[in-house]
N, C-alpha and C positions, 0 to 999 in steps of 0.2 A: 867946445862941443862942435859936431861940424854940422853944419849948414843942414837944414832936412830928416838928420836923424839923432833922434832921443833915446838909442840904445833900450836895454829891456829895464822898465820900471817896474818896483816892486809890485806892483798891483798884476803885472803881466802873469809875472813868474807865480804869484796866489793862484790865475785860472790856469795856468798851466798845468801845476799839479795837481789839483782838484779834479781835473779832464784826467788826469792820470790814473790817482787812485781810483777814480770812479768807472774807466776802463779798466782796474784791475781787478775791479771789485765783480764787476759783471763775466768777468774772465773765468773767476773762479764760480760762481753761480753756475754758468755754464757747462761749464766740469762737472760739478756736484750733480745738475740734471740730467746731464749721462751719464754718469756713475748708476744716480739712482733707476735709470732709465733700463740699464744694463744689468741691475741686478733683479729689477722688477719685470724685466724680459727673462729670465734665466730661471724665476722661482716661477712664472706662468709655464711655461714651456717642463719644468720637472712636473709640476702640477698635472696640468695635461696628459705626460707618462705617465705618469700614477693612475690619472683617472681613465686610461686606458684598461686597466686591469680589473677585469668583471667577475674574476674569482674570488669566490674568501679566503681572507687569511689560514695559512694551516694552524692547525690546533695538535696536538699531541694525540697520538692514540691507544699509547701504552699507559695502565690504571699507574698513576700517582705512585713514586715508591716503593714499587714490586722487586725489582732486577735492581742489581748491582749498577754500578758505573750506569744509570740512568739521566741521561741530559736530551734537553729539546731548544736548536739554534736557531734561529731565525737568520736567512740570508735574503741576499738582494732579489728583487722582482719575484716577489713572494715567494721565496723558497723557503723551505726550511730542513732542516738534519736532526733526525731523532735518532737514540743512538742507548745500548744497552747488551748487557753480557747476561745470556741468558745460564747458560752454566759454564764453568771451565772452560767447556770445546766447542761453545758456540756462542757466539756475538749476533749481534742483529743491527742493523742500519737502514733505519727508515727514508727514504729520500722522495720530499713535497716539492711539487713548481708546476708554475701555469701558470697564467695568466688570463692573456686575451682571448686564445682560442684552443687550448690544451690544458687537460689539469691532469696531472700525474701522479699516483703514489709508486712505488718498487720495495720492497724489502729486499732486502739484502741477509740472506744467515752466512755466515763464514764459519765455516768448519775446519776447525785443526785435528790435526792429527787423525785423518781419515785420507787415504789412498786409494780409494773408490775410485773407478774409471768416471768422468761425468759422462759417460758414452751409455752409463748402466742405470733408462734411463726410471725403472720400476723402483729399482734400489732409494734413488733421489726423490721420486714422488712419494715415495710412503714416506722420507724425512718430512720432506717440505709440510705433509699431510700432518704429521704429528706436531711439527712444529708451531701450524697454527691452528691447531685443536686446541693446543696447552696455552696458547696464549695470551695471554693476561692483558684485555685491552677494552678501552670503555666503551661504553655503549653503543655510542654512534657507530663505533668502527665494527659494529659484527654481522653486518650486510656486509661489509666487504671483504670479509672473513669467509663467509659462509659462500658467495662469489666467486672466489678464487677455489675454493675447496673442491668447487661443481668442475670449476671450469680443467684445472689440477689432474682430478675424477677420469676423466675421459681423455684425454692424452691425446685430443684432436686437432691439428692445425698445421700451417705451413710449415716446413724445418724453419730455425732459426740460421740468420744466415752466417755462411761461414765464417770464421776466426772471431763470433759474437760466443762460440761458447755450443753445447749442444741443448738441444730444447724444440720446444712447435711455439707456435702463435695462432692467435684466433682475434677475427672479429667479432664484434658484439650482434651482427646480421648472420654473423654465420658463415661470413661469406671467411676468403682466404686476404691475408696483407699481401698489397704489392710491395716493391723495392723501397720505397719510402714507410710502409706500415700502412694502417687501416686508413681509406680514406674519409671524408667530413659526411660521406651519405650513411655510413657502416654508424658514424655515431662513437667510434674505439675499438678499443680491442686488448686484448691481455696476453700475457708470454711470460714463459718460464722457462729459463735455460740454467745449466750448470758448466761453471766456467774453474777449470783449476792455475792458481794463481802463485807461484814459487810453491810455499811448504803448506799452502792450505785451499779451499774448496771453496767458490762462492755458488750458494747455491738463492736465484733470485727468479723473486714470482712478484709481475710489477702487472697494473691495469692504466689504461688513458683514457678520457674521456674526452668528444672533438667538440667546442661548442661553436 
């Protein structure tokens, strides 16, 4: 042995790896605390989106049952797609979303097999008219039945604007929508246009509310 050194003794190499594993150990602690750190930042921050949104849930409006091919989807940020064949030549498509500061409905009826100008726009109001006379929808929903009916009624409002289809619009003040639509003082505003779409008709009467 030389002079001065005693090479590594068993006892050395024991603390050595013990310093080892026990920095290995904290290695992965470490990890795990960002990991969980990251994913507990991620489920606050979805939370928080969510808890953004001040409107309720959409609910279905059409009575349980009635109509054919009757379904109601739920999509992301409170949307949702209600959806039914009122006869043969006409479909209906409910469309819900809102949120934070806009809650939307629109109905959609698509019409086949009808080659009606949507330019003829008497013709399409007395549809639209009929169509939600007949309509089979639950309770809550016949304010805003009876709503659109008024508002339908009197054919008052700014044109819709071009390549949107032909139609007026109205605020809820009375007043006329700008280039963006009604503003947050108006409170909303409603519009019905009639748009033809290859071999069939959409014919749509939607209302928004600004909160």
């Amino acid at each position: 042995m030389i002079d001065g050194y005693e090479g590594f003794r068993k006892d050395d190499v024991d603390v050595t790896e013990r310093e080892m594993r026990a920095a290995t150990t904290q290695t992965h602690i470490g990890f795990v605390a960002v990991l969980m750190g990251l994913v507990l930042c991620g489920f606050v921050v979805g939370w928080a989106e969510e808890a953004d949104c001040t409107a309720a849930a959409p609910e279905p409006l059409l009575k349980k049952g009635v109509y054919a091919q009757q379904s109601f989807q739920q999509g992301k940020d409170n949307s949702a797609t209600e959806t039914a064949d009122l006869s043969p030549a006409v479909k209906l498509r409910i469309n819900y979303s809102g949120c934070a500061d806009v809650v939307s409905k629109e109905f959609v009826f698509t019409v086949l097999n009808d080659q009606t100008s949507p330019a003829r726009t008497d013709y399409w109001v007395a549809f639209v008219e009929d169509q939600l006379r007949h309509l089979q929808v639950r309770d809550e929903a016949s304010t805003r039945i009876s709503n659109w009916l008024k508002f339908v009624r009197q054919k008052q409002g700014a044109p819709i604007a071009h390549g949107e289809g032909v139609g007026f619009a109205l605020c809820h003040d009375a007043s006329l929508p700008g280039p963006d639509g009604c503003s947050f003082k108006s409170g909303g505003g409603e519009y019905f246009k009639v748009k033809t779409i290859k071999d069939h008709v959409d014919v749509i009467i939607g209302g928004y509310v600004l909160i």
